[in-house]
C-alpha positions as CSV (number, residue, x, y, z in Angstrom):
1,X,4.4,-21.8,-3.6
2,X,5.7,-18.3,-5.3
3,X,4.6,-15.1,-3.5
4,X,2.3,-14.2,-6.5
5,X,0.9,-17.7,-5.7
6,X,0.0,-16.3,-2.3
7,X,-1.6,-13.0,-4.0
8,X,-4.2,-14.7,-5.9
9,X,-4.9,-17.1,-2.9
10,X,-6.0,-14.0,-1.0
11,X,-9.6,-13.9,-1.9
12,X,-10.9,-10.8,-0.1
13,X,-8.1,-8.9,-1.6
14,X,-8.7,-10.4,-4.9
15,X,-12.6,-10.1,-4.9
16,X,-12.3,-6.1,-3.7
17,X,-10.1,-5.9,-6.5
18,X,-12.2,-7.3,-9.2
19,X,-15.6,-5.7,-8.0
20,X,-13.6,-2.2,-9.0
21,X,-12.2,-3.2,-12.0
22,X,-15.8,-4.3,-13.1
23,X,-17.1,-1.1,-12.6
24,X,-14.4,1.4,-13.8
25,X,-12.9,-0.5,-16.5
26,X,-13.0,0.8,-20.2
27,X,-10.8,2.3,-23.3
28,X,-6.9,2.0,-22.3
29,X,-5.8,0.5,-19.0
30,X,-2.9,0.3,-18.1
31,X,-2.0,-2.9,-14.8
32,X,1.5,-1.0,-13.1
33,X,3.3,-4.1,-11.9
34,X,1.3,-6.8,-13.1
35,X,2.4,-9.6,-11.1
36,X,0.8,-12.7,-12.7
37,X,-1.7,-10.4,-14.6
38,X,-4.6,-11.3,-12.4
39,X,-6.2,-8.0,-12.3
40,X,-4.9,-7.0,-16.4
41,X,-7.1,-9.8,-17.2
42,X,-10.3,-8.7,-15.0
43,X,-9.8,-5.7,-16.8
44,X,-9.5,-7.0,-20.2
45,X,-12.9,-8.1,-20.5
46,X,-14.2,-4.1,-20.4
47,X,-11.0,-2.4,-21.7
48,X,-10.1,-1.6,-25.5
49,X,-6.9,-2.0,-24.2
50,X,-4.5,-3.0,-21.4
51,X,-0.9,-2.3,-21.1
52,X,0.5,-4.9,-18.5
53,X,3.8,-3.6,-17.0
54,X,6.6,-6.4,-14.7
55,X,10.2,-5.8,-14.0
56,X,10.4,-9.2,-12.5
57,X,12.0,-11.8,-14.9
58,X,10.9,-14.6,-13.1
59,X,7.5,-14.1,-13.5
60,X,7.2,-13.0,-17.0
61,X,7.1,-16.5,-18.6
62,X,4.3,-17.3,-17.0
63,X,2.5,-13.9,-17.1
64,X,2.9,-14.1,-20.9
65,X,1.0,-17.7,-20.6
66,X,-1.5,-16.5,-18.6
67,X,-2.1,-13.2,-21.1
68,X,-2.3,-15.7,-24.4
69,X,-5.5,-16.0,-24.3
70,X,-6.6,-12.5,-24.6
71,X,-6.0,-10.5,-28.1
72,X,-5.9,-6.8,-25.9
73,X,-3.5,-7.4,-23.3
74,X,0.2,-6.4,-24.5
75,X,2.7,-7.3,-21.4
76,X,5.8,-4.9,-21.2
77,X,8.7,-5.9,-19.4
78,X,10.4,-2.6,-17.9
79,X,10.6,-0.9,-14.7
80,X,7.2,1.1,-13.8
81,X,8.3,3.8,-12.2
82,X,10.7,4.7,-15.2
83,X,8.1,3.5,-18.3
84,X,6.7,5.8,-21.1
85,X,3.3,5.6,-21.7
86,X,1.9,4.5,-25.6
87,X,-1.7,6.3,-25.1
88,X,-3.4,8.4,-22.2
89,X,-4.6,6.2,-19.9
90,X,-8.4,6.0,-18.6
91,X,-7.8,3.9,-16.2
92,X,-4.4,3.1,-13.9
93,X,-4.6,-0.1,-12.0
94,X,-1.6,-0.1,-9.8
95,X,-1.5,-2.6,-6.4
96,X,1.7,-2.3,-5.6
97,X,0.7,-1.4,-1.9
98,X,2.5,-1.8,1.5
99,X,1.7,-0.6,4.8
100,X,2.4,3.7,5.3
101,X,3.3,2.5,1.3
102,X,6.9,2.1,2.7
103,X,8.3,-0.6,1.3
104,X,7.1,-1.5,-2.1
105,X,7.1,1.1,-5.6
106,X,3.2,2.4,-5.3
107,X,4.6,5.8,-4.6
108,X,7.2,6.1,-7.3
109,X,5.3,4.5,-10.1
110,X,1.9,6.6,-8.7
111,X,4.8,9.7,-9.5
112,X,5.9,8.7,-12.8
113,X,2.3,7.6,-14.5
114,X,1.2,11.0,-13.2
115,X,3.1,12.1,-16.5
116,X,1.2,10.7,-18.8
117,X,-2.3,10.6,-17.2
118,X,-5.2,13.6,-17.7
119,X,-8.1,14.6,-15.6
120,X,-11.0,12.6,-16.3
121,X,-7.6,9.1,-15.6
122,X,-9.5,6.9,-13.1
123,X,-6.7,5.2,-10.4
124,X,-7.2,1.6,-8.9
125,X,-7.0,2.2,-5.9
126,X,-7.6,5.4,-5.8
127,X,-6.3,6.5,-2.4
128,X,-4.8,5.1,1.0
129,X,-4.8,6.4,4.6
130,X,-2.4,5.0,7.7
131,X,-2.8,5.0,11.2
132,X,-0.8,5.4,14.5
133,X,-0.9,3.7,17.6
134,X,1.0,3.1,20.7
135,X,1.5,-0.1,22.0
136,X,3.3,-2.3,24.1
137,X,4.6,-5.7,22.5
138,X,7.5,-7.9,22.8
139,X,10.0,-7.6,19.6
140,X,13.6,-6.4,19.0
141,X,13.0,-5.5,14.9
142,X,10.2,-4.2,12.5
143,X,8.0,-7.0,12.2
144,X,4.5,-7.6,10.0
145,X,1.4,-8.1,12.6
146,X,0.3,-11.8,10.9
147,X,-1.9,-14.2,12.3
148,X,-2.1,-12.3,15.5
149,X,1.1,-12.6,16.2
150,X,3.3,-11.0,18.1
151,X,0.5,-10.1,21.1
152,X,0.3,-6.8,22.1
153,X,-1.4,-4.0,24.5
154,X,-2.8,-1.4,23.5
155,X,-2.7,1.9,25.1
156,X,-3.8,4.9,22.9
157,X,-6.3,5.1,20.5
158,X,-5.8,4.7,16.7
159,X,-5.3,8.0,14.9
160,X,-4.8,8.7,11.7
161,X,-2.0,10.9,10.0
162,X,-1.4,10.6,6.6
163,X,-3.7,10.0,3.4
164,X,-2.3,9.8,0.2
165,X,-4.6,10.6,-3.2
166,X,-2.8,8.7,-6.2
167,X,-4.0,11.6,-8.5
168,X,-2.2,13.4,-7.6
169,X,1.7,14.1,-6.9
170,X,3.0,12.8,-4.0
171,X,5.7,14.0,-1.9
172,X,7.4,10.8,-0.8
173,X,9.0,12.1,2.4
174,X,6.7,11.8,5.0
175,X,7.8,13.7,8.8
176,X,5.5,13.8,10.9
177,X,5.2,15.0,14.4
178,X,2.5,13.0,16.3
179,X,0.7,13.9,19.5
180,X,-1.4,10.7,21.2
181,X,-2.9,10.3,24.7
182,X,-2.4,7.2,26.4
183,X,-5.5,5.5,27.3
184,X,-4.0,3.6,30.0
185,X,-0.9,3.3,32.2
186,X,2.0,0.6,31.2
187,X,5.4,0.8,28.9
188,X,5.2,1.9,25.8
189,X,8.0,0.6,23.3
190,X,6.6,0.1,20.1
191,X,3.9,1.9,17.5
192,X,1.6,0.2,15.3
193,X,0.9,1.2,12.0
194,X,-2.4,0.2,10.2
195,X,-3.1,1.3,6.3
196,X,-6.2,1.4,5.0
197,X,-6.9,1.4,1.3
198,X,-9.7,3.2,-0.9
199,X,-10.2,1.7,-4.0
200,X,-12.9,2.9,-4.4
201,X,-15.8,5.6,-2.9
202,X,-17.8,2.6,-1.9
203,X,-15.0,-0.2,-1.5
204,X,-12.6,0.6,1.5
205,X,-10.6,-2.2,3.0
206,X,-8.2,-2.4,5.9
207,X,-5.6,-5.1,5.7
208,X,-6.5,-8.3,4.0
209,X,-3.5,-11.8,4.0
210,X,-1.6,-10.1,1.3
211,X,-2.5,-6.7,1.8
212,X,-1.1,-4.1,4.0
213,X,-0.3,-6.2,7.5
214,X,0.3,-3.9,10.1
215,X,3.8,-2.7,10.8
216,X,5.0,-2.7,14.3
217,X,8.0,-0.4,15.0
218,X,10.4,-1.0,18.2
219,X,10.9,2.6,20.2
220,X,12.4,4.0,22.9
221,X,10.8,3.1,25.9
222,X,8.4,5.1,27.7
223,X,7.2,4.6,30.8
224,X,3.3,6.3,30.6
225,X,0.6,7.5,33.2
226,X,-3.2,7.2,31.6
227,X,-4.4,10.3,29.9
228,X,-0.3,11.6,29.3
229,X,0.3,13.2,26.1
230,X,2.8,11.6,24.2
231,X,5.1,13.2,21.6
232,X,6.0,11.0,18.6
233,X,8.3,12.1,15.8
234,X,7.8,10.0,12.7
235,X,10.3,10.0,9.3
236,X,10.5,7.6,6.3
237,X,10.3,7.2,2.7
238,X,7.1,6.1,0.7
239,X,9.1,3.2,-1.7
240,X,12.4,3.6,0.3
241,X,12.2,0.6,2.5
242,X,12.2,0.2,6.0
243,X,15.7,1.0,6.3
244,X,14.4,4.6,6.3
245,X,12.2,4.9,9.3
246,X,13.5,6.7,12.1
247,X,11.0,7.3,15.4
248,X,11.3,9.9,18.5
249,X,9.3,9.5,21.5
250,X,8.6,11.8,24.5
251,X,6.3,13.2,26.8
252,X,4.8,16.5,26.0
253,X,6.0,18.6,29.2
């Protein structure tokens, strides 16, 4: 079983996905890393057009497969963030999300297609928030929250510090300097990162098997009293991996 396989198996994400399309769909679409073309061929049955763009080699065979069946879906094989659009786009379907949108393309493709698009361009999804909280957990490297697993405590609330709009440009350098309260006393050595994503006004969805698990970050320990203010210094790159986060934790004195 391919990853992609796993995609399509998620049925929440999938069904969220399709309910959007259904509504929002028409002229020229255009499905920014296509995968196995699930959602281009949603879209195809409302669209004039849909321009189906994959990098991946070792999908294309059977993304062109899948696509024979339909007369308005033309599959591109190129990098997304780097293609050139054929025609304004009305709509831009592009799920290439990740949790803080860290360590997969949205942000870069989102950058480039923001070249080609006009006002009235419709984006699938259409925005995405994160949130931050302190916890205590047991784990020496970034790791996905899957399953429920690893267990952790928390102890501040969830708080929310960065929304991205994919209409409009995006500075992918986030730097963010964080204050939480700690709801209760303990150790803190890790934060928890949760993204949320808006694909539409009506359909907002938190993380789903296959999209957007929650990222848990070792820090510096921190021994915390309840109701302390805590300090937390947050850097990365949207699309430049999780090689790029760096963290800074203190007590506000």
């Amino acid at each position: 079983m391919t990853y992609y396989d796993d995609l399509i198996k998620d049925i929440q994400r999938i069904n969220l996905f399709k309910k959007a399309i259904t509504q929002k769909a028409n002229g020229i679409v255009y499905d920014l890393g296509t995968g196995s073309g699930i959602l281009a061929e949603f879209a195809s049955e409302h669209a004039k057009k849909v321009y189906a763009v994959e990098q991946n080699p070792f999908i294309l065979k059977k993304t062109s497969a899948n696509f024979s069946k339909y007369d308005n879906i033309q599959l591109i094989h190129e990098d997304a963030t780097k293609h050139v659009f054929l025609e304004k786009p009305d709509i831009i379907i592009c799920e290439m999300m990740d949790t803080a949108l860290i360590d997969e393309e949205q942000v870069p493709v989102i950058n480039n297609c923001l070249n080609y698009t006009t006002d009235s361009t419709v984006f699938i999804p259409q925005a995405a928030y994160t949130t931050i909280q302190l916890i205590s957990t047991n784990i020496q490297h970034i790791t996905y929250y899957e399953d429920n697993v690893p267990e952790y405590m928390k102890l501040s609330e969830e708080i929310k510090y960065n929304e991205v709009i994919f209409s409009e440009k995006i500075n992918d350098k986030v730097n963010e300097n964080i204050v939480l309260r700690a709801k209760t006393s303990g150790i803190i050595n890790a934060i928890k990162l949760t993204t949320y994503t808006i694909i539409t006004d009506e359909l907002i969805t938190g993380p789903t098997p296959m999209l957007n698990p929650p990222l848990l970050i070792p820090v510096d320990k921190l021994c915390v009293e309840k109701d302390d203010k805590i300090i937390l210094d947050l850097k990365y790159i949207m699309g430049g991996g999780l090689d790029t986060i760096q963290t800074n934790i203190r007590k506000n004195k």
